[in-house]
C-alpha positions as CSV (number, residue, x, y, z in Angstrom):
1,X,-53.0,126.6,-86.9
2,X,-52.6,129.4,-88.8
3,X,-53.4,133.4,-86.8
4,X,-54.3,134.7,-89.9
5,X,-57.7,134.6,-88.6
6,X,-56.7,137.9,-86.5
7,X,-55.7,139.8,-89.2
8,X,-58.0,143.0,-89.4
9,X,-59.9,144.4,-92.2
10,X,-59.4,148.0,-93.7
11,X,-62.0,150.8,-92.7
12,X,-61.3,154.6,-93.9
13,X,-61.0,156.0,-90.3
14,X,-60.0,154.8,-87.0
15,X,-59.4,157.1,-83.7
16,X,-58.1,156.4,-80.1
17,X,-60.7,156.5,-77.4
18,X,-59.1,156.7,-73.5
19,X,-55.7,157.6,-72.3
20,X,-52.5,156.5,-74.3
21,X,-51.7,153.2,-72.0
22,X,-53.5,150.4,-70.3
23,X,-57.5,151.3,-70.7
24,X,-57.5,153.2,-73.8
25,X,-58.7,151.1,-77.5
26,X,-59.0,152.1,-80.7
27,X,-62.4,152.0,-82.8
28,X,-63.6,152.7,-86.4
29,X,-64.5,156.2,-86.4
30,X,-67.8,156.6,-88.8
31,X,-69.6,154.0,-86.8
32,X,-69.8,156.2,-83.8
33,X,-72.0,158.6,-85.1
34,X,-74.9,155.4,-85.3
35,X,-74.3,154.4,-82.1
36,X,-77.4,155.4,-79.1
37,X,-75.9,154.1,-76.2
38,X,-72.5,152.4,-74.8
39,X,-72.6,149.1,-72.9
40,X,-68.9,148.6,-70.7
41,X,-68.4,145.4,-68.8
42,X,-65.4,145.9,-67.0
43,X,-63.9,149.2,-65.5
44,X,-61.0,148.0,-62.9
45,X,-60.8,151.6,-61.8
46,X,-60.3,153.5,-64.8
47,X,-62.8,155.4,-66.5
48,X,-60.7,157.2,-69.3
49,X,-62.2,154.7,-72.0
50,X,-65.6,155.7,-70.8
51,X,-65.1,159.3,-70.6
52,X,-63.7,160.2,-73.9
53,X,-66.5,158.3,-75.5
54,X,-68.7,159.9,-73.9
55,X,-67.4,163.2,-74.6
56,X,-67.0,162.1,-78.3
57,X,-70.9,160.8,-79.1
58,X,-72.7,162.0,-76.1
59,X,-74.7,159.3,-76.2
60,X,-75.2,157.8,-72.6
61,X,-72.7,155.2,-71.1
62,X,-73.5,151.6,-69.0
63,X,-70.8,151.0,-67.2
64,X,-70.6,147.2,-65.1
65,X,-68.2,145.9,-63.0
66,X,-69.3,143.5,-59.7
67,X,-65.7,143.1,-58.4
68,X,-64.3,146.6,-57.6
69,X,-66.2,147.1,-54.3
70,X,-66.9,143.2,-53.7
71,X,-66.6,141.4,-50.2
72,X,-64.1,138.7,-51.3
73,X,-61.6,141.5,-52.8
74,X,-62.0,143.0,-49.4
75,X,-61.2,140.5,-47.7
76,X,-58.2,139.4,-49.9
77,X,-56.7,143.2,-49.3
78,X,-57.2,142.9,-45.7
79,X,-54.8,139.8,-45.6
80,X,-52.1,141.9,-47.2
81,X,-51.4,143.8,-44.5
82,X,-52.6,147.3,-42.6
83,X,-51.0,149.5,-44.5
84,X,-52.0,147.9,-47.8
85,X,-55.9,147.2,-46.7
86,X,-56.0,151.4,-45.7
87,X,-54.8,152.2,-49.1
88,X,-57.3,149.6,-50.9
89,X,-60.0,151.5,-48.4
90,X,-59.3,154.7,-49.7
91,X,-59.2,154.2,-53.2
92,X,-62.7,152.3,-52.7
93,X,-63.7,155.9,-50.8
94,X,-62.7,157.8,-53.9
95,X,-63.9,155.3,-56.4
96,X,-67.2,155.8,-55.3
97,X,-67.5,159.0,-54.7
98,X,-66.1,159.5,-58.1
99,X,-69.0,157.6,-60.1
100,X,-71.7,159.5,-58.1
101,X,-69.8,162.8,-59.2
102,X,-69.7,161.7,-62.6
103,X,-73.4,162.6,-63.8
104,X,-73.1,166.4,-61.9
105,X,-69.3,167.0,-64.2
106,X,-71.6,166.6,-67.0
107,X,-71.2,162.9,-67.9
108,X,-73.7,161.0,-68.5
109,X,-72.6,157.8,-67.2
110,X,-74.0,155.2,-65.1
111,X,-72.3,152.4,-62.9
112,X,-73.3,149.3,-62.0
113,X,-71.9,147.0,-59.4
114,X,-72.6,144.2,-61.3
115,X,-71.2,141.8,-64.1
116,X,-72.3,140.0,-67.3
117,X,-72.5,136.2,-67.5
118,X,-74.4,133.5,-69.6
119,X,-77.0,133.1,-66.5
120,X,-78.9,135.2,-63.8
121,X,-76.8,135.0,-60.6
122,X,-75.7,137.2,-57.6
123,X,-74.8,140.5,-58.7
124,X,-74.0,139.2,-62.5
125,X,-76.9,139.0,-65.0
126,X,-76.8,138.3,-69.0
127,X,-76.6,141.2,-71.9
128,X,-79.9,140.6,-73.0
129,X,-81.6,140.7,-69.4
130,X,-79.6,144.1,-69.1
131,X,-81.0,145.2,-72.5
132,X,-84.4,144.6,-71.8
133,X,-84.2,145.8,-68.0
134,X,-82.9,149.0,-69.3
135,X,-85.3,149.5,-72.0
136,X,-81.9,149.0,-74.7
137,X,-83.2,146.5,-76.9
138,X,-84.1,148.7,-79.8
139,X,-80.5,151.2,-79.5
140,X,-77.9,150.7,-81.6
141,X,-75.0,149.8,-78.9
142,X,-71.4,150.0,-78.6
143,X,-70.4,147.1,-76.4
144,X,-67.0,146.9,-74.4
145,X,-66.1,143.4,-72.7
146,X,-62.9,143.3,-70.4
147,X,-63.6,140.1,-68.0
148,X,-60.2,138.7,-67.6
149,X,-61.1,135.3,-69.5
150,X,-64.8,135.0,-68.6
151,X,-65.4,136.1,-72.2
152,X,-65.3,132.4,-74.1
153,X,-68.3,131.6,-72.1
154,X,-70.5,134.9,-73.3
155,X,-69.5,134.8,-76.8
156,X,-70.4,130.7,-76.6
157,X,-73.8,131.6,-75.8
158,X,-76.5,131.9,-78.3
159,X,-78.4,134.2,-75.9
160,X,-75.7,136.5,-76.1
161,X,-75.1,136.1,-79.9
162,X,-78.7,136.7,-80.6
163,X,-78.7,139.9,-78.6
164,X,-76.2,141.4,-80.6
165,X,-78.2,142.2,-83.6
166,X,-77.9,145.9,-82.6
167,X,-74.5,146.1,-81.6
168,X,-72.7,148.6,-84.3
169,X,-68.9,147.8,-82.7
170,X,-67.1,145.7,-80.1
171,X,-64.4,146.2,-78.1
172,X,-63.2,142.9,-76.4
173,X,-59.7,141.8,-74.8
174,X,-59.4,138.0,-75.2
175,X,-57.1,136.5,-72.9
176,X,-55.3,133.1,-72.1
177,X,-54.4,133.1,-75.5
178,X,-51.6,130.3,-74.6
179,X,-54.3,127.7,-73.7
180,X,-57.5,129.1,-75.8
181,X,-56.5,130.4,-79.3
182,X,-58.8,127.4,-81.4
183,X,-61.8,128.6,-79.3
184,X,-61.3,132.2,-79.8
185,X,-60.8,131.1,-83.8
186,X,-64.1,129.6,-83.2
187,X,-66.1,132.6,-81.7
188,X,-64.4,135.0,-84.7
189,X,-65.8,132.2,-86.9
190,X,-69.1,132.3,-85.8
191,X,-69.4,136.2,-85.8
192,X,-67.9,136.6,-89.1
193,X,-71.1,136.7,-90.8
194,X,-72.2,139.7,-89.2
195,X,-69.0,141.3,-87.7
196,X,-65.0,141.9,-88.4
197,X,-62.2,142.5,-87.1
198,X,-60.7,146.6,-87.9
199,X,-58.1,146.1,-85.4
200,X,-55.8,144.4,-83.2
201,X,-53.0,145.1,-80.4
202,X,-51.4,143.2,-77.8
203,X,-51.9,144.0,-74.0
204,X,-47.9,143.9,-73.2
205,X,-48.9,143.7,-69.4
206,X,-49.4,139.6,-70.6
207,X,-46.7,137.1,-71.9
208,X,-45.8,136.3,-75.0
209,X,-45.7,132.2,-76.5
210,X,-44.5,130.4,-79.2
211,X,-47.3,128.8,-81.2
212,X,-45.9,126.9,-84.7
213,X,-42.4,128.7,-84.8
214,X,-44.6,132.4,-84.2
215,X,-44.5,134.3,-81.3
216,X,-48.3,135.7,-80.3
217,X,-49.7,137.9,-77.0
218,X,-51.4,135.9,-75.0
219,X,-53.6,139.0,-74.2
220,X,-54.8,140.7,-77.1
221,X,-57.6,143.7,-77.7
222,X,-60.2,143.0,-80.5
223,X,-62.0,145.6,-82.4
224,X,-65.0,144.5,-84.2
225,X,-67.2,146.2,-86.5
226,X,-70.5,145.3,-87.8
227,X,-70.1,144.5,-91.4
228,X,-73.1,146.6,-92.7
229,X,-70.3,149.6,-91.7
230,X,-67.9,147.9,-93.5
231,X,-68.6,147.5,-97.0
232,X,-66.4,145.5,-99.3
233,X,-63.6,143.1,-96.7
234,X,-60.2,144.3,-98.3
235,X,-57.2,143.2,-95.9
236,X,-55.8,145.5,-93.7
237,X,-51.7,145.5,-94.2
238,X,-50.9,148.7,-92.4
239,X,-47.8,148.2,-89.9
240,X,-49.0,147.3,-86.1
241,X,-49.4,148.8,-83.8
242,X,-49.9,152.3,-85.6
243,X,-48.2,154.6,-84.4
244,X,-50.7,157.7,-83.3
245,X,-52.6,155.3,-82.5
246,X,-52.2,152.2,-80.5
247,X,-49.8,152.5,-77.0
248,X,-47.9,149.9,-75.0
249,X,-50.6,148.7,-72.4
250,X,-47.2,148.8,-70.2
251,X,-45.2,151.9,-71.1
252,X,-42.4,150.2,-68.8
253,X,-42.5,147.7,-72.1
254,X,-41.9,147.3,-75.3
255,X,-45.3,147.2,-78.1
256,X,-45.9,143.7,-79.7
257,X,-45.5,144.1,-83.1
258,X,-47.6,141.9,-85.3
259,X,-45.7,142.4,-89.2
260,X,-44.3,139.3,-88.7
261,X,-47.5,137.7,-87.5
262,X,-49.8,138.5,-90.3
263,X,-46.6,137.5,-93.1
C-alpha cells in the first residue's frame, strides 16, 4: 500500500505553535484568524502548545486530559518506589496549582480532568456532548487530539465526524502506525471531502518500520485543514521536516525525513 495518502497539500503560510521539541505542531497560519475557540484533548503536562496559541488568537482554550491526576496513575507511581511516588506528588502539586494560575497570568484557558471518547463514561465524554455542554456548537474550533492510539475509535465515529462541521483545523498524532496504517488511510479517506492534510512530521520519540521496502514513523503528527481554507489542492513538495519549522520530538534524536517517502 502506497503512503502517498500522507503527502500534504500546499497552503501560502504555515507557523510553529509551542516550544521547538516534543508538544509544539505546526498549523496553516491564515486559518487562525477564523477560529473562536480551541478544543485540546490531551496535555501530558505541557502546556506550551496551548499557551502560544493562545497568545497568538486570543481566542479561549479547552484543554482535556482525565489521566494526569487519575487514581490508577497514582497508584502505578506509588509501586515505583518512595523516592519516585514523592517526585510524581510534587509535580501533581505544581500541575495543579499551575492551571488554576493560568487564567490570573492572563490566559484564558480552562482544564478539564476529563477525556474524549465515542461514549458517555466516567470522566470521558464525546466532542459533541462537550460542544453542546459548553455552548460551542455554533464556534468555529481549532481541535487538538493527542490520545496515545484512542484516536481510530473517535475519528470511526459518525457522531464525532458530524460534529466537525465547524472545525476550521486539526491537529492530531496518529500512532501505532506499525499495526494500523490501512485504517488511518481510511479515516483520511473519509475526511478528504471536507479536510486535508498541510502537514506532516514524525514523533522521533516512536520507532521506525519497514512497510513495502519504505521506512515510515510509527508516530506521526497530522495537520489538517478545512478545505474551504484551502482553495485549489496543488501538492506540497517542499523538503520535510522544514527547517524553521518542524523539531525532532526527541532532540537526543535524529528528525525523520520523509523525501524519500513521498518519491
Amino acid at each position: 500500500m502506497s503512503v502517498r495518502f500522507l503527502r500534504p497539500y500546499q497552503v501560502k503560510s504555515k507557523v510553529r505553535v509551542g516550544r521547538a521539541k516534543d508538544g509544539g505542531y505546526v498549523l496553516e497560519q491564515n486559518s487562525l484568524k477564523a477560529v473562536d475557540i480551541i478544543y485540546s484533548y490531551g496535555v501530558g503536562w505541557e502546556v506550551s502548545f496551548e499557551k502560544a496559541l493562545y497568545r497568538q488568537t486570543r481566542k479561549p482554550v479547552r484543554m482535556f486530559d482525565p489521566t494526569m491526576f487519575d487514581h490508577t496513575t497514582l497508584s502505578q507511581n506509588r509501586k515505583k518506589g518512595v523516592y519516585h511516588f514523592i517526585k510524581y506528588l510534587a509535580k501533581v502539586i505544581y500541575f495543579k496549582t499551575y492551571l488554576k494560575l493560568l487564567p490570573l497570568k492572563g490566559y484564558a484557558i480552562q482544564f478539564y480532568n476529563e477525556g474524549i471518547t465515542v461514549d458517555t463514561a466516567e470522566k470521558y465524554d464525546s466532542f459533541s456532548n462537550h460542544l453542546n455542554r459548553f455552548g460551542d456548537l455554533d464556534k468555529r474550533i481549532l481541535l487538538k487530539i493527542d490520545i496515545e492510539g484512542s484516536e481510530y475509535a473517535i475519528f470511526k465515529d459518525p457522531l464525532f465526524l458530524n460534529a466537525l462541521n465547524n472545525v476550521v483545523q486539526l491537529a492530531i498524532e496518529f500512532h501505532d502506525l506499525d499495526t494500523r496504517l490501512e485504517e488511518l488511510r481510511t479515516i483520511l479517506g473519509v475526511l478528504a471531502n471536507r479536510f486535508s492534510v498541510v502537514h506532516i512530521h514524525s514523533n522521533n520519540f516512536g520507532a521506525i518500520f519497514e512497510h513495502e521496502g519504505a521506512q515510515i514513523p510509527v508516530t506521526i503528527e497530522l495537520t489538517l485543514l478545512s478545505n474551504t481554507f484551502l482553495g485549489e489542492k496543488v501538492v506540497d513538495t517542499t523538503e520535510l521536516p522544514v527547517k524553521g519549522l518542524d523539531f525532532p520530538n526527541n532532540p537526543a534524536v535524529p528528525d525523520f525525513s520523509f523525501s524519500e517517502l513521498f518519491k
